[in-house]
C-alpha positions as CSV (number, residue, x, y, z in Angstrom):
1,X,15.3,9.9,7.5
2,X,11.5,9.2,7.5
3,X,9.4,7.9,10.4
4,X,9.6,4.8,11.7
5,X,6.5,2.3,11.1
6,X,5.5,-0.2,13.8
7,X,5.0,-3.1,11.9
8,X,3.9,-5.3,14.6
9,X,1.2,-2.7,15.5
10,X,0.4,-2.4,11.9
11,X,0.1,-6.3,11.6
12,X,-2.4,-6.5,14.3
13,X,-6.0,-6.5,13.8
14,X,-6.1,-4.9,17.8
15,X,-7.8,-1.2,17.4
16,X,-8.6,-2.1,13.9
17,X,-12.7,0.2,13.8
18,X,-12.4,1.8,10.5
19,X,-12.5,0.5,6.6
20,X,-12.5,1.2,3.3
21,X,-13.5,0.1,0.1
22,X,-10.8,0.2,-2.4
23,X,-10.8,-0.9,-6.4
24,X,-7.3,-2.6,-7.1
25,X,-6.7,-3.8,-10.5
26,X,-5.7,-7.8,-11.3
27,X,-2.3,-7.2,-11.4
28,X,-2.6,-5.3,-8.0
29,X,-4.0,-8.3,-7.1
30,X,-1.6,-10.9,-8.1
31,X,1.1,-8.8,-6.5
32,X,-0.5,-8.9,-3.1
33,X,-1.5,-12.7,-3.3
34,X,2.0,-13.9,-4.4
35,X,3.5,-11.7,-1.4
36,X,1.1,-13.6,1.0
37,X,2.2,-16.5,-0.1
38,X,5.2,-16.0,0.3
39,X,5.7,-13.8,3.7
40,X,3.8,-14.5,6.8
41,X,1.4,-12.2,6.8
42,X,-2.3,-12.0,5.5
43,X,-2.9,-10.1,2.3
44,X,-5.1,-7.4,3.9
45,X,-1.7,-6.8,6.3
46,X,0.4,-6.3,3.8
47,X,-2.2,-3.9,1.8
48,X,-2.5,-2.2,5.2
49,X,1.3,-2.0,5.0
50,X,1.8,-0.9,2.0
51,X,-0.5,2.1,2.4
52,X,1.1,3.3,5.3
53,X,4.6,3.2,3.3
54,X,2.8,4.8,0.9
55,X,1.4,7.3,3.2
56,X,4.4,8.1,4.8
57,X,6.2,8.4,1.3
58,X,3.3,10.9,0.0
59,X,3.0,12.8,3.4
60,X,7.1,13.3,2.8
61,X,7.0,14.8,-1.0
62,X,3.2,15.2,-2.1
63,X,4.3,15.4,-6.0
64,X,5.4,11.2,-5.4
65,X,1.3,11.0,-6.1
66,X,2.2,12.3,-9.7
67,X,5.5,10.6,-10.6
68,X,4.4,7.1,-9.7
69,X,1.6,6.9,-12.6
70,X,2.0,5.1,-15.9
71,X,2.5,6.9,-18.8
72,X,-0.2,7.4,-21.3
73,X,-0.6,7.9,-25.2
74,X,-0.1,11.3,-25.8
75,X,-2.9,12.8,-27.8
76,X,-2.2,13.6,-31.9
């Protein structure tokens, strides 16, 4: 069983010094803005979430990193 994630602490912008700059692409995007529209939360709490799931899920089994990527042409 993984750790458990206090989303309420997660959720609040209290002790919140740090940021970073991250590229998302437009379907990233559209994912994040329907969830916001449809939970209440902001988008940046939910992108906050997500990347400690994320986190948690990497920090469990590092080779998740590799398995989640889409597949590409393979080369002739």
């Amino acid at each position: 069983m993984g750790t458990a994630i206090d989303y309420a602490r997660v959720m609040s912008d209290d002790g919140l010094t740090e940021a970073i700059y991250v590229r998302i692409s437009k379907e990233d995007r559209e994912v994040l803005d329907e969830l916001s529209g449809r939970l209440p939360l902001k988008m940046s709490a939910i992108a906050r979430i997500a990347l400690r799931i994320g986190l948690a899920e990497i920090d469990k089994d590092p080779a998740r990193i590799f398995a989640g990527g889409k597949q590409t042409k393979t080369r002739r």
